[in-house]
C-alpha positions as CSV (number, residue, x, y, z in Angstrom):
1,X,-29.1,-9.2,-7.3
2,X,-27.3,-11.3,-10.1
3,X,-24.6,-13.4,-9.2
4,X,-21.2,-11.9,-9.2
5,X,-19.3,-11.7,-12.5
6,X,-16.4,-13.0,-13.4
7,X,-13.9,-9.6,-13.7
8,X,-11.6,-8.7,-15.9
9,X,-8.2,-10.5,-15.0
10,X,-5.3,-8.3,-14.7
11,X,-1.5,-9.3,-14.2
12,X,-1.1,-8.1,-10.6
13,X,-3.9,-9.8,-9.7
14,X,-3.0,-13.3,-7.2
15,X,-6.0,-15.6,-6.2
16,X,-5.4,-16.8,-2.9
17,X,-6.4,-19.8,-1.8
18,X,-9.6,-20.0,0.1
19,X,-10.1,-21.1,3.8
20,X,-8.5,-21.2,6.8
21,X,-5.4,-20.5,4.9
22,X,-5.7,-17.1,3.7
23,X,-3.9,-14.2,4.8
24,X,-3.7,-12.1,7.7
25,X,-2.0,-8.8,8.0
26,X,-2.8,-5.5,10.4
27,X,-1.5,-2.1,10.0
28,X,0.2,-0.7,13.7
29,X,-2.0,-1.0,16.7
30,X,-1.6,2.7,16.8
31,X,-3.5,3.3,13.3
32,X,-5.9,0.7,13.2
33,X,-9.3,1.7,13.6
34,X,-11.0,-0.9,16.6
35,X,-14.3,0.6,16.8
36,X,-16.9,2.1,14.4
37,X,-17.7,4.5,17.4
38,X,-15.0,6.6,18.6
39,X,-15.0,6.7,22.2
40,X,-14.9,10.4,24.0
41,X,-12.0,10.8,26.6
42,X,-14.1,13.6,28.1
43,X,-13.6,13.0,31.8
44,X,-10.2,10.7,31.5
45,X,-8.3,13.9,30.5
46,X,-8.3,16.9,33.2
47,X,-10.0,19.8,31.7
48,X,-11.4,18.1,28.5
49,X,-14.5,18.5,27.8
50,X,-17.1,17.6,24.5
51,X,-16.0,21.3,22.4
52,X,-12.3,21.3,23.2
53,X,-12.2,17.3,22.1
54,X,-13.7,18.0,19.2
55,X,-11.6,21.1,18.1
56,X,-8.4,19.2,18.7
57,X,-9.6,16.3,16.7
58,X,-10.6,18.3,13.9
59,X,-6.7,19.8,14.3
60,X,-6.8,22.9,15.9
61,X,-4.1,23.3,19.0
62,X,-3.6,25.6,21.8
63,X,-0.4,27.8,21.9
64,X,0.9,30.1,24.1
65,X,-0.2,33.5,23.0
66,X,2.0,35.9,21.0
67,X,-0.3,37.6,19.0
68,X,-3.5,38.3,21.3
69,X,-2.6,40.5,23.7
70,X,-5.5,40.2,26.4
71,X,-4.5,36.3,26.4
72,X,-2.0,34.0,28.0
73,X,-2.5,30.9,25.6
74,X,-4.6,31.5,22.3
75,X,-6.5,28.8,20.4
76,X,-5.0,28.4,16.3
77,X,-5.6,26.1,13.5
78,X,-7.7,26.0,10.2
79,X,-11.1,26.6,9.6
80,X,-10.9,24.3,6.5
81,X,-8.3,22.4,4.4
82,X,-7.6,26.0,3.1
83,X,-5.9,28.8,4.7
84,X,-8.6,30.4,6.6
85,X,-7.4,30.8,10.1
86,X,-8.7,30.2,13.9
87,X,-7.2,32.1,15.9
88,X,-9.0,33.1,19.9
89,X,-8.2,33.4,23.2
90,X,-7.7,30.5,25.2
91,X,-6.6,29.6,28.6
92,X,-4.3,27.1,30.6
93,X,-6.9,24.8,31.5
94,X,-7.2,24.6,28.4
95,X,-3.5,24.2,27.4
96,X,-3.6,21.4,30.0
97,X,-6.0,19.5,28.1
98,X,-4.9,19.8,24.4
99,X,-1.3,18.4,25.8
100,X,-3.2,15.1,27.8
101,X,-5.4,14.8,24.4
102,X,-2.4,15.2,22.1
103,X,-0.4,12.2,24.0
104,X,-3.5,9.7,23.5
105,X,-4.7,10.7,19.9
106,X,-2.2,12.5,18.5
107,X,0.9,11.5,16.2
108,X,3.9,11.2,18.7
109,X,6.7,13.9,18.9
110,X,9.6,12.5,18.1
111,X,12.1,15.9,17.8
112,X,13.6,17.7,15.0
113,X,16.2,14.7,13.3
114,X,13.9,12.0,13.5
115,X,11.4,13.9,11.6
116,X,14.0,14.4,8.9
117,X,15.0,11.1,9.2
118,X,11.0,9.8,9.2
119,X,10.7,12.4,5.3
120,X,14.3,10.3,4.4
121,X,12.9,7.2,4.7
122,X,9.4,7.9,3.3
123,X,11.6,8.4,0.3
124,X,13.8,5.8,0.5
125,X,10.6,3.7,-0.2
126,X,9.1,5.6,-2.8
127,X,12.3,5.1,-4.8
128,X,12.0,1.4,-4.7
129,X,8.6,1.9,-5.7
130,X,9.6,3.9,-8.7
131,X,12.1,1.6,-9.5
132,X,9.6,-0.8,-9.3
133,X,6.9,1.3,-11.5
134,X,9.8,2.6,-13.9
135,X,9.8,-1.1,-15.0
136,X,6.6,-1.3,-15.8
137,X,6.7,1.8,-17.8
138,X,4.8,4.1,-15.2
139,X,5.8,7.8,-14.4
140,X,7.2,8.0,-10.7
141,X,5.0,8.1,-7.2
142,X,5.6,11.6,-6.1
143,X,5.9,13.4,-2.3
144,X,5.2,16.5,-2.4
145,X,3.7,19.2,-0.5
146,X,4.6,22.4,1.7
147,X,4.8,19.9,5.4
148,X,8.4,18.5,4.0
149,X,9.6,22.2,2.9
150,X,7.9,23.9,6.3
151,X,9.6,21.2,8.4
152,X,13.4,21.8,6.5
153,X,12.8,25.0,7.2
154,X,11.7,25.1,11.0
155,X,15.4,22.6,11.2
156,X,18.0,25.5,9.6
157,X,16.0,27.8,11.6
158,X,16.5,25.5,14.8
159,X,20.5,25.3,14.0
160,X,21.1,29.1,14.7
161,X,22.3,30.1,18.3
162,X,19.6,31.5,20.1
163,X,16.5,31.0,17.5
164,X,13.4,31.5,19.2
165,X,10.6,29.1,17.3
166,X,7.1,30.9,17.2
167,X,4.9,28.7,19.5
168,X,2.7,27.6,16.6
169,X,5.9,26.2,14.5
170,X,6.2,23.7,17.5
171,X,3.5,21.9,15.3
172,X,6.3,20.6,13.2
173,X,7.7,18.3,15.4
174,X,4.3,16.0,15.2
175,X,5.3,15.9,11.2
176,X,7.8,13.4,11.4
177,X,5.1,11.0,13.0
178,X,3.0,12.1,9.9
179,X,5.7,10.9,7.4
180,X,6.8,8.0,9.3
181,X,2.7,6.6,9.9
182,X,2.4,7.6,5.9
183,X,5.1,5.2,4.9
184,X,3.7,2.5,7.2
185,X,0.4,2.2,5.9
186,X,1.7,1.9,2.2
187,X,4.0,-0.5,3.1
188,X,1.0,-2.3,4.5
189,X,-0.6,-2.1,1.3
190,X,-0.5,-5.1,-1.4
191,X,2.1,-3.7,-3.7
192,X,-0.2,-3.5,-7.0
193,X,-1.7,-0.6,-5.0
194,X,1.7,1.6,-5.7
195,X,1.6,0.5,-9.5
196,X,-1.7,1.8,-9.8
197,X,-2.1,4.6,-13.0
198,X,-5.0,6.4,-11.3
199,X,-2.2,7.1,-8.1
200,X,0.6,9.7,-9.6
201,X,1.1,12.0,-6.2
202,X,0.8,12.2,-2.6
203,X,1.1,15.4,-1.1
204,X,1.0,16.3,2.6
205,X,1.0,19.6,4.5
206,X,-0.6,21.6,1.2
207,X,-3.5,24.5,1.9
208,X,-5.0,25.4,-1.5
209,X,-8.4,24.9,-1.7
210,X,-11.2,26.8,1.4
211,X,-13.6,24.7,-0.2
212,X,-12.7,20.9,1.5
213,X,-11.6,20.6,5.0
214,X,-8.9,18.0,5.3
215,X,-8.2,15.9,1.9
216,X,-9.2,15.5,-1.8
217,X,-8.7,13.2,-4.7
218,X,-7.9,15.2,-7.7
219,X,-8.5,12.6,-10.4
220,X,-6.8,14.6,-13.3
221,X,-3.3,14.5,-11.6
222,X,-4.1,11.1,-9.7
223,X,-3.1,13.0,-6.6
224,X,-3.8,12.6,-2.7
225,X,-3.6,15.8,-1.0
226,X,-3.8,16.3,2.6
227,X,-4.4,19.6,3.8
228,X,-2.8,21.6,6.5
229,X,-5.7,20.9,9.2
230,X,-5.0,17.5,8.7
231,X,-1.4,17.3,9.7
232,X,-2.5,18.7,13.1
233,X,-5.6,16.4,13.4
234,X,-5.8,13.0,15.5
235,X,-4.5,10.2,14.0
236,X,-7.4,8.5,13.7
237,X,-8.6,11.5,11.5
238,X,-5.4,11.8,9.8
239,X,-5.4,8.1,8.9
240,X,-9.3,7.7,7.8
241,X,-8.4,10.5,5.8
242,X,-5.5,9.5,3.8
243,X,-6.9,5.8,3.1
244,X,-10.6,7.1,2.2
245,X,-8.6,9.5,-0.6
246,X,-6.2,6.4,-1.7
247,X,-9.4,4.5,-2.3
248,X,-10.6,6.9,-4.7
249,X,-7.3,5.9,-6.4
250,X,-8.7,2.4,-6.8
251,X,-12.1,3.0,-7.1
252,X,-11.3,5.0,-10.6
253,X,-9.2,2.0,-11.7
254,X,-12.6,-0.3,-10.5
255,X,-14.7,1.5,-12.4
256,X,-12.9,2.4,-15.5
257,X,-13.6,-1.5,-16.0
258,X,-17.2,-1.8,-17.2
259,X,-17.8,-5.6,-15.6
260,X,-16.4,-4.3,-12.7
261,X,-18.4,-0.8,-12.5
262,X,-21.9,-2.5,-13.2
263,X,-21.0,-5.4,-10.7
264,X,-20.2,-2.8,-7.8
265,X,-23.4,-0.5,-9.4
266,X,-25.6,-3.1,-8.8
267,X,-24.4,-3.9,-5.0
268,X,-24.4,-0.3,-4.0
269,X,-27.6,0.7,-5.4
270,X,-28.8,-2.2,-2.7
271,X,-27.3,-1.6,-0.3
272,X,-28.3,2.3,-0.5
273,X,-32.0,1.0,-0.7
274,X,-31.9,-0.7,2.0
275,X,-29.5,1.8,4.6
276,X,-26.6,-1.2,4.7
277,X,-23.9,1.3,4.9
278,X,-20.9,1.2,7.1
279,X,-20.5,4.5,8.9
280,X,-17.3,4.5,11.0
281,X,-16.6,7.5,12.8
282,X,-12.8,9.5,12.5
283,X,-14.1,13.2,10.9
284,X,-17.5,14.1,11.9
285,X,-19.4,11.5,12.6
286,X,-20.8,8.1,11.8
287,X,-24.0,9.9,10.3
288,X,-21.4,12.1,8.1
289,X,-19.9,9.2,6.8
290,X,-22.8,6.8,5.8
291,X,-23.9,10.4,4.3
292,X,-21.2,10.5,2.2
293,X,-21.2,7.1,0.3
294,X,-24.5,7.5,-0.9
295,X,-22.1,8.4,-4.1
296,X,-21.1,4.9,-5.4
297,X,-17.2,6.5,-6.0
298,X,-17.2,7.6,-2.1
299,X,-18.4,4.1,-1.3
300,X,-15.9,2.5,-2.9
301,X,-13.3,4.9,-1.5
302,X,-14.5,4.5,2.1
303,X,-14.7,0.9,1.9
304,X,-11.2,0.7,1.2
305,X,-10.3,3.2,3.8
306,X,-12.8,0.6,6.5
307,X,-11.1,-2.9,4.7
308,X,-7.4,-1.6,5.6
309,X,-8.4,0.4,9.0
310,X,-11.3,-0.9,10.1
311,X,-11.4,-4.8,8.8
312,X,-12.7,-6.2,12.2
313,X,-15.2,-3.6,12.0
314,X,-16.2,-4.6,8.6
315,X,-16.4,-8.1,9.2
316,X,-18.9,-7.0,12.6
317,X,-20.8,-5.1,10.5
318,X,-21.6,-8.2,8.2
319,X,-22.1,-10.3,10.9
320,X,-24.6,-8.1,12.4
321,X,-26.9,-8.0,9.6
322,X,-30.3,-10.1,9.8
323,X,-31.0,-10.0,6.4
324,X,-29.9,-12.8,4.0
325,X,-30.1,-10.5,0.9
326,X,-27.9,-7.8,2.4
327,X,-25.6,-10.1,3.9
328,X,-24.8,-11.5,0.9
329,X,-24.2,-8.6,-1.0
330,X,-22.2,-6.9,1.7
331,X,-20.4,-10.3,1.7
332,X,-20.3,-10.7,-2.5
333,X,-18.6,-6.4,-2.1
334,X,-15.5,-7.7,0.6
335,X,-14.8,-10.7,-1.4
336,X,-14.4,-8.5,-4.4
337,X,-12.1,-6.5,-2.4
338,X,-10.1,-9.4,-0.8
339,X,-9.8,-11.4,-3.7
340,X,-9.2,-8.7,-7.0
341,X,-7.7,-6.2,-4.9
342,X,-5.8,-7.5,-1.5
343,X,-4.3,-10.2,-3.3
344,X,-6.4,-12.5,-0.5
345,X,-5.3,-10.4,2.6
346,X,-7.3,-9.4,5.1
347,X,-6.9,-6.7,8.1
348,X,-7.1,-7.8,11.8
349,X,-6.1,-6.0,14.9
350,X,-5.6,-7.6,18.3
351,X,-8.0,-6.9,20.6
């Protein structure tokens, strides 16, 4: 491996200085990402067991029935970040279970006005952003999506005397911990993040494509889209989702500079050769994920998604790694990250 380049300077770049000194910052215990694992409650939740965990992680919830007729509760979500729908029989043990999951993984209920006021003051933030980018000659950060429209609708609906809410629209009171968890993690975020080009949109709640399951990048409209099965996902899903597709943000700005693309070339061809990859589980499965960044742009992307969630798990990783070649390499990739992109901040969560 050749020695690591000097890159391409850019104005929102700040080099920190090195040491004991540098910087320390953690997104909310609640969102951080402690362990590359992701430990089964199987057996701490009554009822739960290995299918049903994995269902209501992957966003599908249990409802009480009022479309199958030969069932008290029935099963619903999406099949895939489309519209293709779930729906089955299901039964109270099973109800019993999704509710003691859904207070340990699941984003927090916090009632109809809150969620407003959690969409209000997601863009409260954006518009200092855009203030911010409108300054620097950049088009404005858009929200969009069908979860803000779905979840003014379910409140008019909710004003009228007597309104009876169809079980599965009970969904929408999880949203406002969505929008609220959404505007943490950018505020989190070195702000050079929300001036970059390559990030135009964020929308949440949108169910267009059968074809991906829970997000995508689209890279000619620099937007992150999370589907509808993510918004009724864990948190830890909805999270390693949203980061892994704001990394592919960033890694388009990284390698639309051609030091910085062959430096990063160079360090994932290596560590691919040599099976170095960080697989941290929050979708399928740590196989999945290591699977996935065999693609140098999905490497990037989930690197950022493990440097913001996962940094302890990061920094394990490279500390369990015997070999002084791919230590260095994995060690030569954070730098890179902490010092051209993170403005020298790293990500630690207390134990």
């Amino acid at each position: 491996m050749s020695a690591k380049p000097e890159l391409a300077g850019r104005s929102t770049q700040i080099r920190p200085p090195s040491g004991p000194y540098r910087l320390r910052r953690s997104l909310p215990a609640d969102l951080a990402i402690a362990s590359s694992d992701w430990p089964s409650l199987v057996g701490k939740i009554p009822y739960l067991d290995v299918r049903l965990e994995q269902s209501f992680r992957f966003g599908h919830g249990i409802w009480r029935a009022v479309v199958l007729k030969d069932a008290t509760y029935e099963k619903w979500g999406t099949l895939s970040g489309g519209m293709t729908m779930l729906v089955e029989s299901a039964g109270e043990t099973e109800l019993v279970a999704y509710h003691g999951w859904r207070k340990v993984e699941g984003f927090e209920y916090i009632g109809a006005e809150k969620t407003l006021d959690a969409i209000e003051s997601l863009r409260r933030f954006l518009d200092g952003v855009n203030d911010e980018r409108a300054t620097l000659g950049m088009p404005p950060l858009v929200l969009s999506g069908r979860g803000e429209r779905y979840v003014r609708k379910t409140f008019e609906e909710l004003q009228r005397p007597g309104t009876q809410l169809h079980p599965r629209r009970q969904v929408f009171e999880q949203m406002g911990g969505i929008y609220r968890s959404v505007e943490r993690i950018l505020d989190e975020l070195p702000r050079p993040h929300l001036f970059n080009p390559y990030l135009k949109e964020i929308s949440l709640g949108e169910g267009v494509s059968s074809s991906v399951r829970g997000s995508e990048y689209v890279p000619e409209h620099g937007q992150v889209v999370m589907f509808t099965l993510a918004l009724g996902a864990a948190r830890r899903t909805f999270v390693g989702l949203f980061l892994h597709e704001l990394g592919h943000a960033l890694a388009r700005r990284m390698l639309g500079d051609a030091a910085e693309a062959k430096f990063f070339e160079e360090r994932h061809g290596f560590l691919r050769a040599k099976g170095a990859f960080l697989g941290v589980d929050f979708w399928i499965g740590r196989e999945d994920r290591v699977f996935y960044q065999t693609d140098l742009e999905e490497f990037l992307a989930e690197t950022f998604m493990h440097y913001v969630a996962a940094g302890d798990c990061i920094r394990a990783h490279m500390a369990s790694i015997d070999d002084g070649k791919v230590a260095r390499c994995w060690a030569e990739v954070y730098e890179a990250y902490r010092d051209m992109y993170f403005c020298g901040i790293e990500y630690s969560y207390p134990a």
